[in-house]
N, C-alpha and C positions, 0 to 999 in steps of 0.2 A: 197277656202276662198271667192271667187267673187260671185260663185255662190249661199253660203250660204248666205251673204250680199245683196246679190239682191235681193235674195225670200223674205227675213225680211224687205227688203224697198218697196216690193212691197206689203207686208199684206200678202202673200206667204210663211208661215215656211215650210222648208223641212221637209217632213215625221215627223208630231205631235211634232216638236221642242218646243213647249210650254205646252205641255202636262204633261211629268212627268220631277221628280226631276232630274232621271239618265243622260237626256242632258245639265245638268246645265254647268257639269265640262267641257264636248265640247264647246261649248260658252265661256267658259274662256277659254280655249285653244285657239279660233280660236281669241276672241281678243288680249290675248295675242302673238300670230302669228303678229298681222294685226298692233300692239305696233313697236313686234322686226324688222318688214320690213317698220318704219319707217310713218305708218300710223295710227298715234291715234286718229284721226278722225273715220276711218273707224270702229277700235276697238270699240270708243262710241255710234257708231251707233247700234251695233251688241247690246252691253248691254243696252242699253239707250233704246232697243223697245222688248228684250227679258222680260216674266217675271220672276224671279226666285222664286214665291211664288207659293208650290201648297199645298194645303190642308191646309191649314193655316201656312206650315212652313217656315222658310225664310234659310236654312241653308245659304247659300251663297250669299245673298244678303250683309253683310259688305264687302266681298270683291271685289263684285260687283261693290259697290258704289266708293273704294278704285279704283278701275281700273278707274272707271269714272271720278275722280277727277282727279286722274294722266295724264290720257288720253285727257280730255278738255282742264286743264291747257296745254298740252303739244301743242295742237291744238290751244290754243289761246282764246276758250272757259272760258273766268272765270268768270261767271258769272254760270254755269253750274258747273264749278267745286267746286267752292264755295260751293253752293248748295247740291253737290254730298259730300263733305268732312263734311260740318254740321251733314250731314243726318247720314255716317258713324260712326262720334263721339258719335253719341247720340246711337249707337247701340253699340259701344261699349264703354260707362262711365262707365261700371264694368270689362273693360278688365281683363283676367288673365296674368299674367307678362310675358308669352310668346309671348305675341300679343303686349306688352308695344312698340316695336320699329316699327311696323308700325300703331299705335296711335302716340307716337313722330312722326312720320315723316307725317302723314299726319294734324296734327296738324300744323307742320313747313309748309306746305305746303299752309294752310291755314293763317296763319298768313301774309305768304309772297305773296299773291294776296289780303289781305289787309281784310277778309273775319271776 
């Protein structure tokens, strides 16, 4: 996880990490990793400088954004997370009802950094 963090702070992606769609879901793993060990700083680094658009698609960029709100606020960042939870909501104002409970909660989230 250090490693991949580095290379991304250095302008350095490992092996075409920004390239295609298939490394998205590793990026969420490795932030979510960098989350559960306590570090959501780190985590919003890793997504904060990955892209997750290529060819015009976004698949995972709401949950992207969703980590990054989580993650800022968790870090202290709110200003950032703010930012990251607007961004979210506006991607998902058509949610399908499966997705409703983290809309509520990232909503809630937002409400309560004042956003």
């Amino acid at each position: 996880l250090e490693a991949v963090r580095d290379r991304i702070a250095e302008g350095t992606p490992p092996s075409s990490i920004y390239e295609t769609l298939g490394t998205r879901p590793v990026l969420l793993a490795a932030a979510t990793a960098w989350t559960e060990l306590g570090e959501p700083a780190a985590a919003v680094d890793i997504l904060r400088r990955a892209s997750f658009v290529a060819n015009g698609m976004q698949p995972y960029e709401p949950e992207r954004l969703a980590m990054i709100a989580r993650g800022a606020a968790a870090a202290g960042n709110n200003a950032e997370a703010i930012e990251a939870a607007r961004a979210y909501l506006g991607f998902r104002r058509h949610a399908d009802p499966e997705l409703q409970g983290e809309v509520d909660e990232i909503r809630a989230l937002l409400a309560e950094l004042g956003g």
